[in-house]
N, C-alpha and C positions, 0 to 999 in steps of 0.2 A: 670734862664731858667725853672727851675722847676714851677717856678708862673707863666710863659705863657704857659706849659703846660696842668695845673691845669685848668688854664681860658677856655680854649679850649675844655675842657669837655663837655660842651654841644651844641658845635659848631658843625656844619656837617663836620665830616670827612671821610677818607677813609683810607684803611690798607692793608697789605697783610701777610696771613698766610705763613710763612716758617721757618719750623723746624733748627737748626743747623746745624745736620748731614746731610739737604738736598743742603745744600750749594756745591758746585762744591769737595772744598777742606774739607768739612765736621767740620771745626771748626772756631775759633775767628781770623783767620789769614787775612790775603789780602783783600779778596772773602768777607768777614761780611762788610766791611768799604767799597767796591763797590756795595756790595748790599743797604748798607745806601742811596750810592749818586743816586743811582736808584730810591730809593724812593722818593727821593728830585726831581729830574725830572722829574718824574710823577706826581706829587702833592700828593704824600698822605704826612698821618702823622703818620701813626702806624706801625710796627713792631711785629706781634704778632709770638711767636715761642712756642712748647710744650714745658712739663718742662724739666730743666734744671740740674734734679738731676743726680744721679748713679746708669743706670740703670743692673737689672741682666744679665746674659748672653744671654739672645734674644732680649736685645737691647731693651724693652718696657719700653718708662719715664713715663710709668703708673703705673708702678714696681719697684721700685726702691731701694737701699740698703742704705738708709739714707733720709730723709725729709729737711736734711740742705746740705749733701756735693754736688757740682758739680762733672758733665759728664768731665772725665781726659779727655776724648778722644777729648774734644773740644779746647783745649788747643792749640796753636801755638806755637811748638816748633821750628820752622825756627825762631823765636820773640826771644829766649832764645841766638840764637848765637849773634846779637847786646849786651846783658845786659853783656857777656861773662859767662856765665852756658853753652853751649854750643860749639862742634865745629861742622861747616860746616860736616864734615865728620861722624860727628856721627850722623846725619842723615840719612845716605846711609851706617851706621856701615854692615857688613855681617851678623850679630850674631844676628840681632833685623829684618834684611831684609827692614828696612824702606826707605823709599825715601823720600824726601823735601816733595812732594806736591802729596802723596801719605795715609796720616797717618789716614785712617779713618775705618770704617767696611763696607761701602759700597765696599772699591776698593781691598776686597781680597775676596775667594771664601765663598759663604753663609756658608758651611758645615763648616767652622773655628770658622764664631761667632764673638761674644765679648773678648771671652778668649784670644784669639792670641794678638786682637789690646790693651786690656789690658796690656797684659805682656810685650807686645813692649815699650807700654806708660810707663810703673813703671821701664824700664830699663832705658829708657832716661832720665824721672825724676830723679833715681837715681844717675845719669850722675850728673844733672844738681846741685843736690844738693851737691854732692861731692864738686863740682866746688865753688858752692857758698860759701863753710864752708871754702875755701883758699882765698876768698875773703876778701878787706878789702876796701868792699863799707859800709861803713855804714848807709845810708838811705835803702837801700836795708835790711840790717840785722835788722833795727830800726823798717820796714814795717813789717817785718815776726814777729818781737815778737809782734807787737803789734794785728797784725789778729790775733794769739795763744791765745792772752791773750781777746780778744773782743768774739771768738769764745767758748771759754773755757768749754761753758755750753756743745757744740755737739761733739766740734772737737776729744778730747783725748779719746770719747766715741768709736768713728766711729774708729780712728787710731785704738784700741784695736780692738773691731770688723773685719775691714778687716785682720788685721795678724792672727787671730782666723780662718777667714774664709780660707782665705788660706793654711794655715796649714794642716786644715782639707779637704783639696779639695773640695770649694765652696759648702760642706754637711751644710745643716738650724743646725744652733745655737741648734733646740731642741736635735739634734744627738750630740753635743760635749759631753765632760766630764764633769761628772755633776759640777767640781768647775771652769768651763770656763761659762758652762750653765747657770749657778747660779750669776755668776758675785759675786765669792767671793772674797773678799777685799784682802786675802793675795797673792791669786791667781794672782790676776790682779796686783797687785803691783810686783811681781816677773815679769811676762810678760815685765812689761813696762821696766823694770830693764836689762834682760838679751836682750831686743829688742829695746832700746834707738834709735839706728842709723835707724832702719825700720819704727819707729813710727814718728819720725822728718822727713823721704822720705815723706810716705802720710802725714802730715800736711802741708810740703812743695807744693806739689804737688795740695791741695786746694786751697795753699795761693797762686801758678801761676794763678791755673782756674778763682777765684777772682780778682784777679788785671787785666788778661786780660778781663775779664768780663766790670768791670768799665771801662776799659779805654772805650771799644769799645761802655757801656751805655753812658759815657760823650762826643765820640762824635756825639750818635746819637742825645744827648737831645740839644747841640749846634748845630745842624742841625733841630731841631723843629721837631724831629721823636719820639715821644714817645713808650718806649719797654713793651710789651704787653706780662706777663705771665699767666703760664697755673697753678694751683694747683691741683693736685689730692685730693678730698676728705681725702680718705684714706693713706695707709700706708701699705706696703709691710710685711704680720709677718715673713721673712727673709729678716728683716733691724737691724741696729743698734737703730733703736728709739725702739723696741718691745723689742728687748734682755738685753736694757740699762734697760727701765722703764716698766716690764710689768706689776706691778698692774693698769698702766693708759689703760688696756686693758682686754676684754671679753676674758681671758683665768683661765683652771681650774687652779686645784692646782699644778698640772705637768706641766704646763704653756700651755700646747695647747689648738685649738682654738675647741670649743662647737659651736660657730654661726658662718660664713661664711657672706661678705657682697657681693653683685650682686645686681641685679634687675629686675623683674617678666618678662613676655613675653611681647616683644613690638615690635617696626617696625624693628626692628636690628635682633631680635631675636625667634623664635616661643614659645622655650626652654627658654628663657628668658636668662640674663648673671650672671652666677656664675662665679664672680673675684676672690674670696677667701682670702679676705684681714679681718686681726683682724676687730671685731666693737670697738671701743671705751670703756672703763668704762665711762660715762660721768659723773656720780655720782665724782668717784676721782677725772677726772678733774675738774669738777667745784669746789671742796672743796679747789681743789688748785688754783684758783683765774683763771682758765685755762694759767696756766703759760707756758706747754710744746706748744699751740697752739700761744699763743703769741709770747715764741720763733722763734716759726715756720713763724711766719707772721712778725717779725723783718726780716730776711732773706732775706725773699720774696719782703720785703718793698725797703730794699735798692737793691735789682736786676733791679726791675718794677716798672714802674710808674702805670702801668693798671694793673689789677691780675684777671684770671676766678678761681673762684671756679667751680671746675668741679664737677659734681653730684651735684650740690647747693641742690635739695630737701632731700639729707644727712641731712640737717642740721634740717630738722625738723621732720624729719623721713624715717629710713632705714629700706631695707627689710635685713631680717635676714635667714638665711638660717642654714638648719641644716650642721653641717660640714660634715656630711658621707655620704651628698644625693652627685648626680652624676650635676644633672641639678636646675636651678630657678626657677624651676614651683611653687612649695611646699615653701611657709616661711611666715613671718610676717612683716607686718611694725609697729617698735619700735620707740616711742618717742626718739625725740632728744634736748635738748636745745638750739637750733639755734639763739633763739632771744637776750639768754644772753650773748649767744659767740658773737655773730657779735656788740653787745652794746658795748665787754671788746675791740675786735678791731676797733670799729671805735674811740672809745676814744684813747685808743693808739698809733691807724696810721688815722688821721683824711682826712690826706689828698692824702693815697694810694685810685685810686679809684678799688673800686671791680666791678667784673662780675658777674652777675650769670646764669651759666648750668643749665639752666631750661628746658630740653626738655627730655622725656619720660612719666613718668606717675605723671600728675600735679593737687594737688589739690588745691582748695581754700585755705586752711591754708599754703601752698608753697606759692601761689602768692602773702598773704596777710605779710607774713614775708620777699620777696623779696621788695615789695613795699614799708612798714614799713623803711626800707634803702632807700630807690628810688637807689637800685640795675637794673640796667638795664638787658633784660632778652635774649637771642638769638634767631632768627629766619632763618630759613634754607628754603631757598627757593623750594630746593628739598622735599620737606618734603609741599609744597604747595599743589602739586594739587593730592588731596586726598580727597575725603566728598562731603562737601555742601560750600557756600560762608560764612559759620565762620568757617571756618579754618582759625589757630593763624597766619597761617605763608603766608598765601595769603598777595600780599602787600597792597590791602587798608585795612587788618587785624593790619598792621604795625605799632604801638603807638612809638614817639621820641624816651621816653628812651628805647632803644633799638640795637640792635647790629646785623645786619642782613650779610647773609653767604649766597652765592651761594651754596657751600656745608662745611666741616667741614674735620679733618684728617681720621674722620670716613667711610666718603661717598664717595663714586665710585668718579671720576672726573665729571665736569657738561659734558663733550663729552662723557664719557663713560655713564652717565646716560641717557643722549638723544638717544642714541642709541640705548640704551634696553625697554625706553619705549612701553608698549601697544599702541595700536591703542586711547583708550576709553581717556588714559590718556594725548598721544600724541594731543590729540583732546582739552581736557583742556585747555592744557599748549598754544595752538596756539589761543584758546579764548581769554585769561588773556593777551598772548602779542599783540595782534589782528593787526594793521596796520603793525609793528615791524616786518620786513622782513629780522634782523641780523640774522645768523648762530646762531648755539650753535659753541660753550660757552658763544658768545660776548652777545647775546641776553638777556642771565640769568643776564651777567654781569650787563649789563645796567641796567635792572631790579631792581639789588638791588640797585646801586650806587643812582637810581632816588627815592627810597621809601624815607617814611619819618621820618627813623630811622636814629638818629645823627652819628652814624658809620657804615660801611659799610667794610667788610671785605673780598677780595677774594684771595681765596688760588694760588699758583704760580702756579700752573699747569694750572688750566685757564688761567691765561693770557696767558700763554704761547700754550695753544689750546690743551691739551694734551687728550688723550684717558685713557679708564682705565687699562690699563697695567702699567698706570704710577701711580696708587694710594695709599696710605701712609700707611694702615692702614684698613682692614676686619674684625671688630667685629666679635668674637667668633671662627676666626683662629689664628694659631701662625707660620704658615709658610711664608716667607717673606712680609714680616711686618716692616717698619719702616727703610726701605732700601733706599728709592727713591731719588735721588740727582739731580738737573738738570746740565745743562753746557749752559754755555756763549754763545758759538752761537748757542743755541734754543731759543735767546729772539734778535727776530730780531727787529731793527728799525719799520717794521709795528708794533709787537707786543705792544711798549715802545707807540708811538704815537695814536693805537690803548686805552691802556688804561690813557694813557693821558687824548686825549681829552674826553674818559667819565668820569674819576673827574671832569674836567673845567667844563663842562658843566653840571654837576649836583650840580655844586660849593661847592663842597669838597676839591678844591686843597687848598694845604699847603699855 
């Protein structure tokens, strides 16, 4: 299966944006495997979702507290009562407040957060685990040693970490004590010693996320749906990867950070975006064969068959920002080695294919390093009618290899954008579709699906016609954000035949 998806790379297809947690039930349960067969009835072939890590407590998988663990919260523990790690009733325990088909951050009040559906999840896992140590499955006990031991390089890192973190009540690694800080050998060996049974709960608890991961990749790839990840450039400096290895990082000798990563003022931002995420040493890592990136992309390799590099122009040069400024206006762009990283992966994953984030501020030596890969580049049709007739993202601007978006998790919905259009731009946008007498959203749809870039991806709230009250994600806020879930009967049979027959017809179907 994998080789007919390969082959299909540069076949026209089409996909649809939707995150995990936006799923009805927010994780790998029921809800993932009917949204596959939905896909399949529509024609497409892609499945693209944000990433899949762990994220902090406002829910951002742009943020996350480890580059390798999985989102617990996406776990299906109703799945756990079949394997026998669970009962039916610990489900709806009093003490954790969960319900079957209830278990996500969407379906409890925003002011709770992450923290709550966390602590709910580590009660259950600990359930589960309990359970499993009375077991005498052994394929089951054979699976977990062997993820432990394939994992080895991230996992006993992260376990450490998270029990530090909490400890400490979710306070950054640089606040602990300096021989937790430091990651002192006898320290840490005492930790793992006196917290055996907590360290095996989270490793367990990855090695669920993991296995219901695969199953739910193996039956997408046996339904010819290829799964589409997202990678952040970066890396959160309150993860486990910064605390484990910080000389592979722009910090001083107290370990904090000096430069800040973001990027200047653009269409997102006036102020421009200060993330705040470590820069790299790339010096170190290249010395070391970029072994922790490799890592990192073994991971990602067996999750997805497709992988975006987000911020792709990271790779050949970041803006660096002073860490004590407030805003992006102010910083520099710092060489990066992008050519010899993407050399050491594509020999390593030959056959994972990349994306690249190419959209904010792009210059010739960006384009000329994405191309050097025949990396294909994104095209946001929202982001079209803007200028003169060379804009990148107009669609006769559209070249094949390509990946073209109605909009992105970033962007308003296409109904909320038509909405708020000016007159001048409204006037555009009615040029470019000219006879095309569809509505928004279906008009943009169609738009992309017919350009002549080999994939074509729209996000679920289009199809589904949604306004922008239902939107994913507001660069440069943090107030609900990454909340949005749909339900089952918002995608009615128009909507399903609806975008039907614009694959068929633009002959993208599966």
């Amino acid at each position: 299966m994998a080789g007919n998806l390969i082959a299909k790379q540069q076949a026209r297809r089409a996909g649809v944006l939707l995150h995990i947690s936006s799923l009805p039930s927010g994780n790998f349960g029921a809800d993932a495997y009917k949204f596959i067969d939905f896909l399949v009835d529509i024609g497409a072939s892609i499945w693209q979702t944000l990433p899949l890590n762990m994220p902090h407590d406002d829910g951002s998988p742009y943020q996350c507290l480890s580059a390798h663990a999985g989102n617990p919260t996406f776990i299906d523990f109703n799945a756990l009562v079949a394997l026998g790690l669970l009962k039916s009733e610990d489900l709806a325990n009093k003490d954790t407040g969960l319900q079957p088909h209830g278990l996500s951050p969407q379906n409890i009040p925003a002011e709770a957060g992450y923290s709550c559906v966390k602590a709910n999840i580590h009660a259950l896992a600990g359930m589960a685990y309990a359970n499993y140590k009375q077991q005498k499955n052994s394929d089951l006990k054979q699976q977990f040693t062997q993820f432990c031991r394939k994992n080895v390089s991230w996992l006993s890192d992260f376990a450490c970490f998270l029990l530090l973190r909490e400890k400490y009540h979710h306070a950054s690694w640089q606040t602990w004590p300096t021989s937790f800080k430091n990651k002192q050998p006898a320290a840490i060996k005492q930790l793992k010693q006196r917290n055996a049974h907590a360290m095996s709960v989270v490793k367990f608890t990855q090695f669920l996320f993991f296995k219901q991961w695969q199953a739910l990749k193996a039956y997408a790839n046996k339904n010819n749906i290829a799964m589409f990840g997202d990678i952040p450039i970066f890396v959160a400096y309150d993860s486990a990867d910064v605390w484990a290895k910080p000389h592979l990082f722009k910090l001083d000798k107290s370990k904090k950070m000096q430069v800040v990563a973001g990027v200047p003022p653009d269409y997102f931002s006036v102020t421009g975006q200060r993330w705040g995420n470590p820069h790299y040493n790339w010096q170190a890592m290249q010395a070391r064969g970029f072994n922790w990136w490799l890592a990192r992309m073994r991971t990602q390799s067996e999750m997805f068959d497709l992988l975006r590099i987000d911020h792709f122009r990271g790779l050949e040069s970041a803006w660096e920002i002073a860490e004590h400024t407030d805003t992006a206006v102010e910083g520099a762009w710092v060489l990066a080695p992008g050519d010899a990283l993407l050399k050491a992966i594509k020999k390593s994953f030959p056959h994972l294919q990349l994306i690249a984030e190419d959209l904010g501020v792009i210059t010739a030596e960006v384009n000329n390093l994405r191309e050097k890969y025949a990396l294909p580049g994104m095209k946001i049709l929202q982001f079209a009618f803007g200028g003169d007739n060379s804009n990148p993202y107009l669609p006769h601007n559209i070249e094949e290899n390509s990946v073209v978006y109605t909009g992105t998790h970033d962007n308003d919905t296409t109904l909320g954008w038509a909405q708020q259009l000016d007159a001048p731009t409204k006037n555009h946008v009615n040029s470019v579709l000219g006879d095309i007498h569809t509505a928004m959203p279906q008009a943009l749809i169609d738009l992309a699906l017919a350009s002549r870039a080999n994939m074509a991806i729209i996000p679920m709230q289009d199809i589904l016609g949604l306004d922008g009250t239902h939107r994913m994600n507001t660069p440069g806020t943090i107030d609900n954000n990454w909340r949005w879930q749909f339900h089952w009967p918002q995608l009615t049979p128009d909507h399903s035949n609806r975008i039907k027959g614009a694959i068929k017809s633009s002959q993208r179907n599966n």
